[in-house]
C-alpha positions as CSV (number, residue, x, y, z in Angstrom):
1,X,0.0,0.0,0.0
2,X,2.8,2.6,0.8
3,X,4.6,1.6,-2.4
4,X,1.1,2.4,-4.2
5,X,0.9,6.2,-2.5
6,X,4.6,6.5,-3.5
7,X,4.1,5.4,-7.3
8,X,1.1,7.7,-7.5
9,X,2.3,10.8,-5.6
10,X,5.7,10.3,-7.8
11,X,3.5,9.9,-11.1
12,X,1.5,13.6,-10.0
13,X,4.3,15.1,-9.1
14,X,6.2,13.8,-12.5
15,X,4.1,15.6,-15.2
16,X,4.7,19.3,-13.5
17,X,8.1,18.7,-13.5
18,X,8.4,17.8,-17.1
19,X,6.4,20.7,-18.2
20,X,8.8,22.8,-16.4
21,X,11.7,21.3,-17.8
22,X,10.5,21.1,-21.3
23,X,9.4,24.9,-20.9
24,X,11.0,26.2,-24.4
25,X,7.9,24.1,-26.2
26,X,5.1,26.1,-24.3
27,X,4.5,29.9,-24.8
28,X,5.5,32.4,-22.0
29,X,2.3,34.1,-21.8
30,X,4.4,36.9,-19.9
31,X,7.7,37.0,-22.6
32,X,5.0,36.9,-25.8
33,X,3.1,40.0,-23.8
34,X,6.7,41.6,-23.4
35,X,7.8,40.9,-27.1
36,X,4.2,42.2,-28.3
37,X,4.5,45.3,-26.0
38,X,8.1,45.8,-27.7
39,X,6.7,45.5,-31.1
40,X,3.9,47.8,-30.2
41,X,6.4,50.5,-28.7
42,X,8.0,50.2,-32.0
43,X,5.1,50.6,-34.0
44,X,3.9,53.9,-32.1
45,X,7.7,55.4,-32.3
46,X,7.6,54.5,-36.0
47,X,3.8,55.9,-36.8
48,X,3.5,59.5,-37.4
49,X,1.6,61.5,-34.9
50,X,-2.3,61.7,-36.1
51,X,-4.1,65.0,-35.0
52,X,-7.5,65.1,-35.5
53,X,-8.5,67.6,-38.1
54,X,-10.7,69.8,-35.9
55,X,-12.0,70.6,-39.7
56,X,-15.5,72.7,-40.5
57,X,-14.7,75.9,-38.1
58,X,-14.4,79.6,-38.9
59,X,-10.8,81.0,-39.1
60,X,-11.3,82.9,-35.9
61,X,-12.1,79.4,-34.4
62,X,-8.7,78.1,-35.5
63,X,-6.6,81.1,-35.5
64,X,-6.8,80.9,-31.5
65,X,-5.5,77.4,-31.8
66,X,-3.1,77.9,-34.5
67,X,-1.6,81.0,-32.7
68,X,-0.9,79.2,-29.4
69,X,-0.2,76.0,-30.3
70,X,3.2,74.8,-31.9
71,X,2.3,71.3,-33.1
72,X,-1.0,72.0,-34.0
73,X,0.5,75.1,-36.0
74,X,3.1,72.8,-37.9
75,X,0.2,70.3,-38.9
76,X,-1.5,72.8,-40.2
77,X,1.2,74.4,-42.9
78,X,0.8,73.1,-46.1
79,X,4.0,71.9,-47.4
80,X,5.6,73.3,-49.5
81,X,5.3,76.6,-48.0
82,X,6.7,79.4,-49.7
83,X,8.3,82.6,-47.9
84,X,9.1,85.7,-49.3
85,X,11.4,88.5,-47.8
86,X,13.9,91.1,-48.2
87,X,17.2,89.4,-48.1
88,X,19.5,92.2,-49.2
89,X,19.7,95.6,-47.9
90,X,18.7,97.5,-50.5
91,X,15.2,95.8,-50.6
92,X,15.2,95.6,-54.7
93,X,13.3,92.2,-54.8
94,X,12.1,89.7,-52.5
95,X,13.8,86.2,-52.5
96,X,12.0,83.3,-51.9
97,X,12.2,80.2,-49.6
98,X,10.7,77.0,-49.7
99,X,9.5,75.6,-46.6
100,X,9.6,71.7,-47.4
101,X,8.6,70.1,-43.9
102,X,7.7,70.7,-40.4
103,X,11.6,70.3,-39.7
104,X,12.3,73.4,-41.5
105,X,9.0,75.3,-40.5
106,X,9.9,77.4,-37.1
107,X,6.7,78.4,-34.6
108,X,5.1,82.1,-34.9
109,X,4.0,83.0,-31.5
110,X,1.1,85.0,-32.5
111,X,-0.3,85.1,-28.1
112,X,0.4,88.3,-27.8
113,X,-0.3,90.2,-31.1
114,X,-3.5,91.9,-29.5
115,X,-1.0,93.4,-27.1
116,X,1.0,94.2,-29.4
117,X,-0.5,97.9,-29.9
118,X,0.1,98.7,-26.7
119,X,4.0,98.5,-26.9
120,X,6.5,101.0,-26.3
121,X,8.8,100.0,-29.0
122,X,8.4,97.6,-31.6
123,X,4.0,97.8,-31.9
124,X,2.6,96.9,-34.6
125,X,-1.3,96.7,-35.5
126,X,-3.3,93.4,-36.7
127,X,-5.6,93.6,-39.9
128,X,-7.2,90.8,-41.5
129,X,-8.5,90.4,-44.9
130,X,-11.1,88.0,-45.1
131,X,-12.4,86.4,-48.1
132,X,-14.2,83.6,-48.9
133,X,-11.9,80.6,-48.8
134,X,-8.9,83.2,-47.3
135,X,-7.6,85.4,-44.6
136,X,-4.8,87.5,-45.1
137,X,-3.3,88.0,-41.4
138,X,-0.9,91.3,-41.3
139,X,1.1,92.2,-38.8
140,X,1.9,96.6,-40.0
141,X,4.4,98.1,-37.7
142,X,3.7,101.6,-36.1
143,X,6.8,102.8,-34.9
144,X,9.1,100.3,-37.4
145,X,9.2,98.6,-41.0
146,X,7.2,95.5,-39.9
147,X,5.1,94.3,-42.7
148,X,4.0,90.3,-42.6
149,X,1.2,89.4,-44.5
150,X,0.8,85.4,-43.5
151,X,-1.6,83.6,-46.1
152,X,-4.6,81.0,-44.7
153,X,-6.8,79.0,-47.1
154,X,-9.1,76.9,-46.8
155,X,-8.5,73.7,-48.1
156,X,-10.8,70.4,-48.0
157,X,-12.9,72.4,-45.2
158,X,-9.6,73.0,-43.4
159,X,-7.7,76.0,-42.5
160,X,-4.2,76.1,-43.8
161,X,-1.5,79.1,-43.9
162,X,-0.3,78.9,-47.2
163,X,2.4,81.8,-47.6
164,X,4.1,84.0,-45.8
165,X,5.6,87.4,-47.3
166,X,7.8,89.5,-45.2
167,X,8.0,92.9,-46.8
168,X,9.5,94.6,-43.6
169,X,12.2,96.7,-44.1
């Protein structure tokens, strides 16, 4: 009889052991969650950051957004951008850059251009010249040769700036 407890407590306690042993033929649930969370890590650093639209509002509406934040102010270039400005001191003609990607597109803080009358030095007024399907944004110096003229269109029921020309002097 004791030989018969021994055999059948040995013969449970066998198959555990083996399964441990023989572990590499059975899925870690754990180190396939670990290797999936890796992949998944990978996949997010790899995926470009979607925004949503915030499509179907009036420029005034997404001005306020665009003017305060940077990310949502670099989705919301249209690439290529082009930029026009005085390079040269004698302010003959305008040269032209092309804005190719948000890497190359810098933030315009635009928070405090309300203010921006109220300055000692440096003020400058706002004006904007609404149209249909575009704004024209100016920024028109008081007391300087500021002149920016920055160029929003509408553009699959989303507001885009399109250009910017610099004709400060």
């Amino acid at each position: 009889m004791f030989v018969l407890i021994i055999l059948g407590v040995f013969s449970c306690k066998r198959e555990p052991r083996n399964k441990e042993a023989y572990s590499n033929t059975i899925e870690s649930p754990v180190l396939s969650e670990k290797v999936d969370n890796h992949k998944e890590e990978k996949e997010k650093i790899i995926k470009p950051i979607e925004m949503a639209k915030d499509c179907n509002q009036t420029f005034d509406a997404f001005f306020k957004r665009f003017a305060t934040d940077s990310v949502f102010q670099k989705n919301r270039v249209k690439y290529p951008m082009e930029w026009y400005f005085y390079g040269n001191a004698n302010y003959a003609s305008l040269d032209k850059e092309i804005i190719n990607s948000k890497d190359k597109f810098r933030y315009f803080d635009f928070t405090q251009d309300k203010k921006a009358i109220e300055r000692e030095y440096g003020a400058f007024k706002i004006e904007k010249a609404k149209h249909k399907d575009s704004v024209i944004y100016k920024r028109i110096g008081l007391d300087s040769g500021l002149l920016m003229n920055f160029k929003f269109h509408l553009v699959d029921g989303c507001w885009y700036m399109v250009e910017i020309l610099d004709e400060s002097t």
